[in-house]
C-alpha atoms as an extended CHARMM CRD file, in Angstrom:
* protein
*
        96  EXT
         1         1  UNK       CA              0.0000000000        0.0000000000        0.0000000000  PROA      1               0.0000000000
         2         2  UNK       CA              2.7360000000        2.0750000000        0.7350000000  PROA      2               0.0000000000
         3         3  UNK       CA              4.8150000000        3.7670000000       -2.0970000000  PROA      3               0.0000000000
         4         4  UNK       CA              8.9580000000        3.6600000000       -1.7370000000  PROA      4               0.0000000000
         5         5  UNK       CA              9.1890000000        7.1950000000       -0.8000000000  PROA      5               0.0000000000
         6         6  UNK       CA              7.8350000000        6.9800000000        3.2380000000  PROA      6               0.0000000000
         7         7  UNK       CA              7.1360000000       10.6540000000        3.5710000000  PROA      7               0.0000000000
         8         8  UNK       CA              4.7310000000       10.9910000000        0.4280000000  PROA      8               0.0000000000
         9         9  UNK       CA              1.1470000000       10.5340000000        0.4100000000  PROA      9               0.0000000000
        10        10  UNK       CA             -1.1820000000        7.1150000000        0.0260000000  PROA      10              0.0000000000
        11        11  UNK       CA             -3.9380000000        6.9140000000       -1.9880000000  PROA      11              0.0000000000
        12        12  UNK       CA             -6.8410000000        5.1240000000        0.0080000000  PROA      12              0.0000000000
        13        13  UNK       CA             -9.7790000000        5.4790000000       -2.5290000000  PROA      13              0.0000000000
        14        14  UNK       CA            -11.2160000000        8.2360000000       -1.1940000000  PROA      14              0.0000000000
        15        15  UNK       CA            -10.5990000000       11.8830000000       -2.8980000000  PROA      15              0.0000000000
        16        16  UNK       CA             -7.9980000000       12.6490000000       -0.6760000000  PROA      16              0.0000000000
        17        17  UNK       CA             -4.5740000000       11.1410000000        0.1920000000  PROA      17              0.0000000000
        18        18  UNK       CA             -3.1590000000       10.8110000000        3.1190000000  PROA      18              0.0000000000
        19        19  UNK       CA             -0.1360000000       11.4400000000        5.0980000000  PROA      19              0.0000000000
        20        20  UNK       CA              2.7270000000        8.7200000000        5.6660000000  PROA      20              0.0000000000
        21        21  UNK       CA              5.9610000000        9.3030000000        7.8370000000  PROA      21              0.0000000000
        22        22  UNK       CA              8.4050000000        6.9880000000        9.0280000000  PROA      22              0.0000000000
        23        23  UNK       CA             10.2150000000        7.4040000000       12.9310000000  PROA      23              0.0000000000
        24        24  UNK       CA             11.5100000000        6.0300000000       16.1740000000  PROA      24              0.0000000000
        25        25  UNK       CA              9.7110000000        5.5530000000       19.2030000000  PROA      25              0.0000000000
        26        26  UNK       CA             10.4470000000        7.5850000000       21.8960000000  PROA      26              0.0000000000
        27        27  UNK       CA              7.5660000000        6.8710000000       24.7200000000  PROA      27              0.0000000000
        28        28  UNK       CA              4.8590000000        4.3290000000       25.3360000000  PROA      28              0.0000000000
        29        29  UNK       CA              3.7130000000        5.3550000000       28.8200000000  PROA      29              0.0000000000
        30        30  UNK       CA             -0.1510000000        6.0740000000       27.8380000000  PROA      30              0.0000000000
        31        31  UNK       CA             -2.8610000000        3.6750000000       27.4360000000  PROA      31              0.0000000000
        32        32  UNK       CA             -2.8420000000        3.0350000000       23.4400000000  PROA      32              0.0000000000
        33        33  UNK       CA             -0.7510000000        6.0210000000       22.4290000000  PROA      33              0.0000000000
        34        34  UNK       CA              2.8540000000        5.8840000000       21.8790000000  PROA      34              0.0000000000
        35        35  UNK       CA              5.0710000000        9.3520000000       21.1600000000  PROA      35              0.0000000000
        36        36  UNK       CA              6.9940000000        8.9630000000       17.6210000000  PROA      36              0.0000000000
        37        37  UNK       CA              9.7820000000       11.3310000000       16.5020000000  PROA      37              0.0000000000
        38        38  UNK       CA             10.1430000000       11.8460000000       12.7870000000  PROA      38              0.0000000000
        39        39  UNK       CA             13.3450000000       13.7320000000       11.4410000000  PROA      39              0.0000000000
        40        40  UNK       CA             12.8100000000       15.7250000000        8.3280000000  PROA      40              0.0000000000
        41        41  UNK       CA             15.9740000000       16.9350000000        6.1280000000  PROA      41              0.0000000000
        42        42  UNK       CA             14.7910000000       20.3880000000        4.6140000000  PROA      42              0.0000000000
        43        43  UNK       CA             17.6100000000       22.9190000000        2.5800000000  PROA      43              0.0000000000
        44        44  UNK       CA             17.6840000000       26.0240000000        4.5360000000  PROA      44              0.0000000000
        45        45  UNK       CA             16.6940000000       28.4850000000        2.1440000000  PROA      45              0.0000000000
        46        46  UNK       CA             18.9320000000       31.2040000000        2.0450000000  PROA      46              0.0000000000
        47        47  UNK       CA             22.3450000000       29.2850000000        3.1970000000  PROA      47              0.0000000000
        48        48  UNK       CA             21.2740000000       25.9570000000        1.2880000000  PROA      48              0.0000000000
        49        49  UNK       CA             22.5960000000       23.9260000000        4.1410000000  PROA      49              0.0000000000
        50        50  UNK       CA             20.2930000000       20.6930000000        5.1450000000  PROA      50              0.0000000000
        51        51  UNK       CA             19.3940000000       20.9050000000        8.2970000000  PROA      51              0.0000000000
        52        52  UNK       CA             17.4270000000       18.5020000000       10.4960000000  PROA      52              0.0000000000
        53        53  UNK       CA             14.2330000000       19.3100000000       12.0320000000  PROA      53              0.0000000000
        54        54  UNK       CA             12.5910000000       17.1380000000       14.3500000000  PROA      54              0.0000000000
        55        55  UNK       CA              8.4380000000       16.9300000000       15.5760000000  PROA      55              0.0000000000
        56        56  UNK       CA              7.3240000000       14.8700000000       17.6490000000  PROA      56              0.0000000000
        57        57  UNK       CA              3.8040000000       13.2910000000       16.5980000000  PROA      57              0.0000000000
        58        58  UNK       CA              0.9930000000       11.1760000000       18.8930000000  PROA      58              0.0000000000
        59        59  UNK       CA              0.4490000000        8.1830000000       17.5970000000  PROA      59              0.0000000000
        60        60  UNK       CA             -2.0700000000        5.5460000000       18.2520000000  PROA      60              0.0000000000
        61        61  UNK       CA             -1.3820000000        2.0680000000       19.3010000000  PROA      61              0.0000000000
        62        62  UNK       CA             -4.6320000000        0.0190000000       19.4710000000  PROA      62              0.0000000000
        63        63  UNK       CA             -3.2020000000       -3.4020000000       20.9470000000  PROA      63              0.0000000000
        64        64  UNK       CA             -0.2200000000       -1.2130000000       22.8000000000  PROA      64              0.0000000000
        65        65  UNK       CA              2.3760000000       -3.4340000000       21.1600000000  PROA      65              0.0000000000
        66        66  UNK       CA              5.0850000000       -0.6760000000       20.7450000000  PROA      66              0.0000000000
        67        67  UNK       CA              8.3730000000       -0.3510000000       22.8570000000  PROA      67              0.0000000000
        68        68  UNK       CA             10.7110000000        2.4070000000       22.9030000000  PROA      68              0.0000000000
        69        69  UNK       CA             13.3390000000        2.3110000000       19.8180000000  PROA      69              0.0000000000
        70        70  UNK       CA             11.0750000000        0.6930000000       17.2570000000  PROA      70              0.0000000000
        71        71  UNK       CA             11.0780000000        2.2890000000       13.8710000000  PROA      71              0.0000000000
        72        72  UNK       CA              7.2690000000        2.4710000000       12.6100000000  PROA      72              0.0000000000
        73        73  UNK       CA              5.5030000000        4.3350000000        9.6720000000  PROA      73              0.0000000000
        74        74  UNK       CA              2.4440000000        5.5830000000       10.6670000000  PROA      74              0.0000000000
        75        75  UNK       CA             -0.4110000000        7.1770000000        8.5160000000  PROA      75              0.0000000000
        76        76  UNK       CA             -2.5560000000       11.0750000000        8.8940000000  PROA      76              0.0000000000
        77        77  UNK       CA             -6.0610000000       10.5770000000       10.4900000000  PROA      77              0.0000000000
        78        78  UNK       CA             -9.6190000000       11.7520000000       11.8450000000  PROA      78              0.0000000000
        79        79  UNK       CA             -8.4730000000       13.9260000000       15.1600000000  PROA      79              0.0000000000
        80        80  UNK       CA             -8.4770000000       10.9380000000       18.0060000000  PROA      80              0.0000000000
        81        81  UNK       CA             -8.1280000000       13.1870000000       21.0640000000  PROA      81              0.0000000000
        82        82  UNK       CA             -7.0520000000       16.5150000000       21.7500000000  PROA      82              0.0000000000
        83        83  UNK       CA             -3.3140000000       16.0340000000       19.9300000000  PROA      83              0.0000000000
        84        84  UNK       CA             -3.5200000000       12.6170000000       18.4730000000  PROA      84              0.0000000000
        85        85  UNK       CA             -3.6190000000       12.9120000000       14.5650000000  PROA      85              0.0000000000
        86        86  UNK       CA             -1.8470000000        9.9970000000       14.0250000000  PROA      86              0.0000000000
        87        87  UNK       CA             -2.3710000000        5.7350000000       13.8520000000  PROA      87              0.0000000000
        88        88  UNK       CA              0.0560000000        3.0390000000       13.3880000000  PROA      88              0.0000000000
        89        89  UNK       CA              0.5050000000        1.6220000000        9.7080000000  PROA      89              0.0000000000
        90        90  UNK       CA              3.0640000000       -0.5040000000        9.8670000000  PROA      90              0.0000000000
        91        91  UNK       CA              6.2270000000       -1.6390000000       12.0290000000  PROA      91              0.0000000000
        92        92  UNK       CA              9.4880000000       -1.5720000000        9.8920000000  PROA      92              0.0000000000
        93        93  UNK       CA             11.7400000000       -2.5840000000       12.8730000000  PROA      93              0.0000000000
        94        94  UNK       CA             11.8270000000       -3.8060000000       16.4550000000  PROA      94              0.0000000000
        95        95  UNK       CA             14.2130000000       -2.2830000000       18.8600000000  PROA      95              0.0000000000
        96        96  UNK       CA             16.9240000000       -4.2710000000       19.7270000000  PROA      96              0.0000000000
């Protein structure tokens, strides 16, 4: 379902695409909602240097399977709560 490129958008059959982002893991400690970092690479645009920018995104985690370190690509949906935008799509690594 997912295209090659993680940060582009995924058709689902309905008019509009969604979101997809790949990223770590960083907290699990709520009930079903885990914390997941995502770095984007962006030129600055008057220096051209890439810098890193990182956000922080709430995730959910129906069966609260995810532990801290795990790399995950998650997918853009319906508001969940008051800051989670977020659900799991797929796991693309354990931690270690």
């Amino acid at each position: 379902m997912a295209d090659a490129q993680t940060s582009g958008p995924v058709d689902t059959g309905r008019t509009t695409t969604r979101k997809v982002r790949e990223g770590t893991v960083v907290a699990n400690k709520m009930d079903k909602t885990v914390v997941v970092s995502v770095i984007d690479r962006v030129r600055h645009p008057k220096y051209g240097k890439t810098v890193q920018r990182a956000k922080k995104l709430y995730v959910h985690d129906e069966d609260n399977t995810l532990e801290v370190g795990d790399r995950v690509r998650v997918m853009e949906t319906r508001p969940l709560s008051k800051l989670k935008r977020w659900r799991l799509f797929e796991i693309v690594e354990r931690a270690k």
